[in-house]
ZAKENU-597348 format. One line per field, with one value per residue (C-alpha): y, z, x; residue in three letters. Coordinates in Angstrom, 2 decimals, always signed. Layout:
<nodes>
py = c(Y ...) $
pz = c(Z ...) $
px = c(X ...) $
type = c(ala ...) $
</nodes>
This chain:
<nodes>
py = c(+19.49 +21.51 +24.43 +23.83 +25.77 +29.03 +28.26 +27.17 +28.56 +26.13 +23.98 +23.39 +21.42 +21.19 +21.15 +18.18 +18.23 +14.92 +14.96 +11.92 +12.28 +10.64 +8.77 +6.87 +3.51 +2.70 +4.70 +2.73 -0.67 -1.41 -2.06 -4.16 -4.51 -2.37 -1.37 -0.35 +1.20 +2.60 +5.63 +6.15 +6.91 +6.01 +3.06 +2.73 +5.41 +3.93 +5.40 +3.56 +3.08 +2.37 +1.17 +2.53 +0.26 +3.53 +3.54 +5.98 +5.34 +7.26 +7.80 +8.91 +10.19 +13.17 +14.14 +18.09 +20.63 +23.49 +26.93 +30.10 +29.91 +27.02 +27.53 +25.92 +24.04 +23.39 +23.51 +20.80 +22.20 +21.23 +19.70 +17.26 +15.90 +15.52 +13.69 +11.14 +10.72 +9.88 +7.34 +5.77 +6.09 +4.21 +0.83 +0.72 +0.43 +2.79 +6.02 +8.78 +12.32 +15.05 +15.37 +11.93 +13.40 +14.12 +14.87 +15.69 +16.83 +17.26 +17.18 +18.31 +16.25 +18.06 +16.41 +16.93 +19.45 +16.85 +17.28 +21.01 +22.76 +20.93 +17.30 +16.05 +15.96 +12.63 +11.47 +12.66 +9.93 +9.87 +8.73 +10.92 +12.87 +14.32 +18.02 +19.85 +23.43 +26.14 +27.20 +24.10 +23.21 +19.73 +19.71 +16.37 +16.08 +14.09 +10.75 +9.38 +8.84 +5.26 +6.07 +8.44 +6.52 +5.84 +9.74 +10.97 +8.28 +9.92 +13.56 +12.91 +10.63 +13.13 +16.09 +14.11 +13.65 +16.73 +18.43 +15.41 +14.80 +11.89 +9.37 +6.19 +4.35 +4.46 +2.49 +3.21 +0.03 -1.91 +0.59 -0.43 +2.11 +3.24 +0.13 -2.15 -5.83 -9.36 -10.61 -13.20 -10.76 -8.07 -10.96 -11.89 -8.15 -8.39 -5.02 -3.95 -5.09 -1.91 -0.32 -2.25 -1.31 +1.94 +1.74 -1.60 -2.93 +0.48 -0.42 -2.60 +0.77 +2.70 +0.35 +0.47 +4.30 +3.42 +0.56 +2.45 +5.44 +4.12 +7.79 +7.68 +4.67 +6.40 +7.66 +10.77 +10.98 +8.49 +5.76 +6.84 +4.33 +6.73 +7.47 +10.30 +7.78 +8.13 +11.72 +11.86 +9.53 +11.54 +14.73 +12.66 +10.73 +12.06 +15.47 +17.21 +20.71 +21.75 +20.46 +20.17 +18.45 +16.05 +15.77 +16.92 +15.06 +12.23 +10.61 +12.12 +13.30 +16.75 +14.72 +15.14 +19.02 +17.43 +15.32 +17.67 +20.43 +17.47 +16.48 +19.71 +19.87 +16.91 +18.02 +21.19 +18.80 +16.89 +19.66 +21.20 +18.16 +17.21 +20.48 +20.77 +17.37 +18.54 +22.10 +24.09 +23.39) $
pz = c(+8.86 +5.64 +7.41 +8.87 +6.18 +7.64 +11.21 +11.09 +8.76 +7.88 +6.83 +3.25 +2.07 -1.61 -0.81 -2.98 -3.77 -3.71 -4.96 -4.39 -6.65 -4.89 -7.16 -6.70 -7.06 -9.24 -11.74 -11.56 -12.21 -8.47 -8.11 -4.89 -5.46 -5.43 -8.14 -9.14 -12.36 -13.68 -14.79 -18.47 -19.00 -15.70 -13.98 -10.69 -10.40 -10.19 -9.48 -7.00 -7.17 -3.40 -2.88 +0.54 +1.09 +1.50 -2.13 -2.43 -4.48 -3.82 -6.54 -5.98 -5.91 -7.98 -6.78 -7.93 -6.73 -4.70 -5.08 -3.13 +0.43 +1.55 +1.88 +5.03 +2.44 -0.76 -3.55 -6.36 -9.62 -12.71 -13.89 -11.00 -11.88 -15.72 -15.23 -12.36 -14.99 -18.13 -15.87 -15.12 -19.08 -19.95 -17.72 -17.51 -20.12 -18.20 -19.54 -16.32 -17.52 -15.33 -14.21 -12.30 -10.03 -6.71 -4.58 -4.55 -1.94 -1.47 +1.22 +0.54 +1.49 +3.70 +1.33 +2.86 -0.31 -1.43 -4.92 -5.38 -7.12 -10.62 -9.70 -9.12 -6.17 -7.42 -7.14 -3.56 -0.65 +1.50 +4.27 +7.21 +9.17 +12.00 +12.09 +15.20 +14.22 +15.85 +18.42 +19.80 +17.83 +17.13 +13.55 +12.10 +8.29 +5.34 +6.18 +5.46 +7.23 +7.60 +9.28 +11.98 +15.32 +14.09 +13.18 +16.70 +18.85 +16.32 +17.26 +20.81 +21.38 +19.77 +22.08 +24.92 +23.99 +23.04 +26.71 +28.49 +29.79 +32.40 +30.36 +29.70 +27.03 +24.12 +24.65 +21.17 +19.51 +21.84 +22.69 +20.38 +18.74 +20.41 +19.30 +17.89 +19.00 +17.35 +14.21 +15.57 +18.85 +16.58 +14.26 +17.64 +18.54 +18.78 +16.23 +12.42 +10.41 +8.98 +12.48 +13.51 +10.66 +11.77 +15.46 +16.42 +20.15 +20.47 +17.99 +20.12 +22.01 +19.15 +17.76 +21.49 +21.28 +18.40 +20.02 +23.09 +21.02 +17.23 +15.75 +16.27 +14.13 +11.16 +8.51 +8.34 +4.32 +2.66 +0.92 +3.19 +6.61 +8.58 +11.57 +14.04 +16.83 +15.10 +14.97 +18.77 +19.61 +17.87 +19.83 +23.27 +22.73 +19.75 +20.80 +17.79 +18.37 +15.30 +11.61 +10.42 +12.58 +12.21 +8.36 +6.92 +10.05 +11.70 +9.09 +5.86 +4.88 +3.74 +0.63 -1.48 -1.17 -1.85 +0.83 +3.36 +2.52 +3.94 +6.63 +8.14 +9.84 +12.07 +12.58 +13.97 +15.96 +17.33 +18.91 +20.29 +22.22 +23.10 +24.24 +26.37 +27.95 +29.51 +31.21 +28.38 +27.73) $
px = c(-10.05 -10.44 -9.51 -6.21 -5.02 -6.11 -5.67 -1.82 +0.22 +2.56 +0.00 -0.63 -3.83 -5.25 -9.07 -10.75 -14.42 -16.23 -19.88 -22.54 -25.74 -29.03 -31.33 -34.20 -33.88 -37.35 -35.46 -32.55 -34.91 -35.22 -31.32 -30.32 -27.15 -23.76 -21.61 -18.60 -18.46 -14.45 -14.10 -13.79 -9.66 -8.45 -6.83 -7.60 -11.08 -14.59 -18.18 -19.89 -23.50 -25.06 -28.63 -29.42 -32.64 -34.75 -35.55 -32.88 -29.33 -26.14 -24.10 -20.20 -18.20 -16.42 -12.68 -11.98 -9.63 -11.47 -9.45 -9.62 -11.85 -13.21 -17.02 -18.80 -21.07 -20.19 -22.53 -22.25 -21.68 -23.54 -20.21 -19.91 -23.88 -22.61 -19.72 -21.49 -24.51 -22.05 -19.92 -23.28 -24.15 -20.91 -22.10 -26.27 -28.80 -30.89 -31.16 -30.51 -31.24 -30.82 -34.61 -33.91 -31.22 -33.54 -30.89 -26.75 -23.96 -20.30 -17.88 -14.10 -11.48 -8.73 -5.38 -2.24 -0.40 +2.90 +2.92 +2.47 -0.37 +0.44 -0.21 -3.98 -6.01 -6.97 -3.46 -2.65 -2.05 -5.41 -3.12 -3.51 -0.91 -0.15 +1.61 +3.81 +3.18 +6.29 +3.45 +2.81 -0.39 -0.88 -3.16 -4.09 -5.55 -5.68 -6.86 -10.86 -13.78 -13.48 -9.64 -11.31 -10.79 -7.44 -6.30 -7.97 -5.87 -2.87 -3.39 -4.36 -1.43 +1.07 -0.58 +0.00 +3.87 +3.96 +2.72 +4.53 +0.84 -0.49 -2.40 -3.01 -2.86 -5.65 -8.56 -10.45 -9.29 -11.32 -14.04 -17.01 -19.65 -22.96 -24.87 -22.28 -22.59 -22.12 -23.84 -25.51 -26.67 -28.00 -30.00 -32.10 -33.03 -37.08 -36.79 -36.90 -34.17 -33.62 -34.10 -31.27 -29.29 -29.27 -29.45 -27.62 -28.68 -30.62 -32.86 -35.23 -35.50 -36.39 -38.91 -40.30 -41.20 -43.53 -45.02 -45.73 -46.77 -48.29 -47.91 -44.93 -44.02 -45.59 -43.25 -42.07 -42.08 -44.41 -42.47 -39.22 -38.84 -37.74 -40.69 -41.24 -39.77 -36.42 -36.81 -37.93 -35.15 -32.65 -33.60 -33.59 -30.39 -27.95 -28.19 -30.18 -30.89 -33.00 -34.67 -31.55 -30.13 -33.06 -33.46 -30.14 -27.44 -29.03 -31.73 -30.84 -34.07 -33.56 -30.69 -34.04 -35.36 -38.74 -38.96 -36.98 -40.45 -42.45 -40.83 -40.21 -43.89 -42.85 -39.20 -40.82 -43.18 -40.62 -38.80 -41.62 -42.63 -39.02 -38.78 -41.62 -40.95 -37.93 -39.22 -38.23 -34.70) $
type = c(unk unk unk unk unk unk unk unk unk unk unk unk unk unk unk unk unk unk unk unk unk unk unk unk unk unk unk unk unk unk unk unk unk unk unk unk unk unk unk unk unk unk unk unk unk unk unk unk unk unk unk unk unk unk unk unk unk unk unk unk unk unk unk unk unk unk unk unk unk unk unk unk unk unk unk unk unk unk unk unk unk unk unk unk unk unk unk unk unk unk unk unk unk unk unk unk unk unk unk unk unk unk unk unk unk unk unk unk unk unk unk unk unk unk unk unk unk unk unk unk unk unk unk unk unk unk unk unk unk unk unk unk unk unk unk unk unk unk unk unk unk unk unk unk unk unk unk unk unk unk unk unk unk unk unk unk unk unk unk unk unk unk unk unk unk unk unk unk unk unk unk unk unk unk unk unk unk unk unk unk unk unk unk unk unk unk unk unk unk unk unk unk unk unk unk unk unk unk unk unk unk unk unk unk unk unk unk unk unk unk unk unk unk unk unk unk unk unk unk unk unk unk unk unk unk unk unk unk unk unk unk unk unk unk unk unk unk unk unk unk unk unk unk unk unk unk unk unk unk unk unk unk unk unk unk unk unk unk unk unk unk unk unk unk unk unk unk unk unk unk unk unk unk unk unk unk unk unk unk unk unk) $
</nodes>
């Protein structure tokens, strides 16, 4: 990842920070719909503005050069919030101000250095690669999230040349997600619509907890659809360990610091009851 750089040393990445902001959408006029907005100056740059049916929009994303260490969390700068508000300016009617951003966060993208440090990071291939290092270790970066199955079968399949290991051949291509299952199949599941956006086929499941258990399919937040059975569920079955794991990882509560403060009484909750279900582990 972003760190390759200081882990083999004949790796060179230029660390790229990309920034969403998180609106609500009753600011935003109720929007439904996607959009993408260009970016004032540039050819091929947009903003995209992306209803998450929570009543929360995500608005992204930024693409600046990070020097000197890479941090374990990046903060968003002022800078980054300006820029994503004016791009917004330039399309909508709306007026945003500042005081309607709720929420923002960045990620930085691990680019693969081909241009040297005068080019921009906005201009660098997001095509992954693979890398042989002299002391055998296999480092892949670059790439996207969408591109992830495809850059693990990459690495793994070049460590296993590399080590002249016995293995088959990759089965990822045709291994489908935790949940994943035909559009018509997932339109018949006896669950929430937006419970099966989340969940897929293990939505019915999910939906079941709360049935079984009605506090549990009260919200978490008020106004927010996320309930404690998600929470629960997310302990029991994605491997969540703590609140943030809850609220900042697996339901993305804690993207609005006012609604994280809320919710942190029932991620606290949760864990205590998961973990005295299972003899204190």
């Amino acid at each position: 990842g972003v760190w390759a750089g200081g882990l083999v040393g004949d790796v060179r990445l230029r660390p790229s920070r990309g920034t969403h902001l998180v609106l609500r959408d009753r600011d935003l006029g109720g929007l439904a719909t996607g959009l993408h907005i260009p970016i004032p100056g540039e050819t091929n740059r947009f903003v995209l503005v992306l209803p998450q049916g929570d009543g929360r929009v995500y608005v992204g994303l930024t693409d600046e050069p990070v020097d000197g260490e890479v941090p374990d969390v990046p903060d968003v700068p002022e800078t980054d919030i300006g820029f994503l508000l004016d791009v917004l300016g330039s399309a909508l009617d709306v007026t945003l101000r500042r005081g309607d951003v709720v929420g923002a966060f960045a990620g930085l993208r691990p680019l693969l250095d081909t241009r040297g440090e005068e080019g921009r990071t906005a201009d660098i291939s997001r095509k992954h690669a693979v890398l042989h290092s002299p002391d055998g270790v296999v480092t892949v970066v670059g790439g996207k999230l969408t591109t992830y199955r495809r850059m693990a079968q990459d690495a793994l399949d070049a460590a296993v040349t590399a080590r002249a290991l016995d293995a088959g051949p990759c089965r990822t291509a045709s291994v489908p997600l935790v949940g994943a299952a035909a559009p018509r199949t997932l339109a018949g599941l006896d669950a929430p619509s937006h419970l099966v956006r989340r969940y897929g086929t293990e939505a019915v499941a999910v939906h079941e907890m709360g049935l079984e258990r009605p506090e549990l399919a009260l919200p978490v937040v008020p106004g927010h659809p996320v309930t404690r059975a998600e929470l629960l569920w997310a302990v029991r079955h994605e491997g969540a360990l703590d609140a943030s794991d809850l609220l900042d990882r697996r339901t993305r509560i804690g993207l609005v610091a006012e609604d994280r403060a809320v919710a942190e009484a029932e991620a606290a909750g949760v864990l205590a009851e998961a973990v005295g279900g299972h003899g204190g582990r």
